[in-house]
C-alpha positions, -999 to +999 in steps of 0.1 A: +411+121+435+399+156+443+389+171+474+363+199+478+390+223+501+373+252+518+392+278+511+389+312+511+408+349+503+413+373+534+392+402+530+417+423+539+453+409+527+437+389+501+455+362+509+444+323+507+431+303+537+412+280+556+383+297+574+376+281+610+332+287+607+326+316+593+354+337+591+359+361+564+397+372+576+432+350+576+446+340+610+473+367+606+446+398+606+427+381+632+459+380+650+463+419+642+425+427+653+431+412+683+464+431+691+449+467+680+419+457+701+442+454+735+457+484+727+421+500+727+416+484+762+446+492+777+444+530+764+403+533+780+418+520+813+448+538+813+422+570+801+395+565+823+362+588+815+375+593+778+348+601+749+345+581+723+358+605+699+389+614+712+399+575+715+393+573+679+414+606+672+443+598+701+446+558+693+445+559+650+424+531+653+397+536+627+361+543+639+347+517+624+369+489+642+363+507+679+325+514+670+324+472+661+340+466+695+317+489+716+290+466+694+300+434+711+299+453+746+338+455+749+335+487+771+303+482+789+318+491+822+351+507+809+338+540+816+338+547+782+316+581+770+298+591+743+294+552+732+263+549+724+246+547+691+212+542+679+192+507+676+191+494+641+149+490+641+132+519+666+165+543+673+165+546+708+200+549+722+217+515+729+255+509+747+259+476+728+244+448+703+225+461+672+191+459+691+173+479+720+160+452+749+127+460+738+132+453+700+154+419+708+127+409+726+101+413+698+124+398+673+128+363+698+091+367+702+083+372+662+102+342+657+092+316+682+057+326+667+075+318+631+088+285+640+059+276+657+040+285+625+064+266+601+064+234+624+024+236+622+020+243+587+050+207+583+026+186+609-002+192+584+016+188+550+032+153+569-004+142+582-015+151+543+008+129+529+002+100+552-033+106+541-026+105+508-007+076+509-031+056+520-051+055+493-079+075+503-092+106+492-108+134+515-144+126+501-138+094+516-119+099+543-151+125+554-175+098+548-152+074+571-157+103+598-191+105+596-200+070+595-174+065+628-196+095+645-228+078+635-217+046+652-207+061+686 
């Protein structure tokens, strides 16, 4: 008997493994991430007020990796400076996340509206169907509408 394994190649190494959700890396690099990212933590506080730029040049810890951690709000109040980059939809400077407040709150509002939409539009195609499974069609159906107003 075969089993479906989920299995994966690192990314990175390329080597083969069992992602835990949805990782992408090996528990070896995500073991190495998480060292190189205490050794950025440990140089801002031991560096306090340091720009951005010069932890990237003094640690050798790509930009990419530190830019990813100020993302998830690692240095919030590290006293960290120059970390701020602009938000992904209207520009304006942010310290963290991909989005402004402002545009976050659009995006939750755009899709409450969404789902509320789609759960609409699926009460009406479920209502249809029970309709239509009755037997009836609409012509009747209306004529059963009227005739019930008529009576009352």
């Amino acid at each position: 008997m075969i089993t479906n394994l989920n299995i994966r190649n690192c990314v990175r190494c390329n080597k083969i493994f069992m992602p835990v959700g949805g990782d992408k890396i090996c528990p070896d690099c995500r073991a190495a991430d998480l060292k190189t990212e205490e050794y950025v933590k440990t140089y801002v506080r031991d560096h306090p007020g340091i720009m951005i730029n010069d932890l990237i040049e003094q640690t050798g810890v790509p930009s990419k990796f530190i830019w990813r951690m100020v993302q998830r709000g690692q240095f919030e109040h590290s006293g960290l400076r120059g970390a701020e980059y602009p938000c992904s939809n209207c520009g304006k400077m942010i310290k963290h996340g991909i989005y402004c407040e402002m545009c976050a709150d659009k995006l939750k509002t755009n899709a409450q509206k969404f789902a509320a939409a789609m759960n609409s539009k699926q009460r009406v195609a479920e209502s249809n169907k029970a309709h239509a499974a009755s037997g009836k069609t609409f012509s009747n159906s209306m004529y059963d509408a009227l005739s019930s107003a008529r009576e009352n």
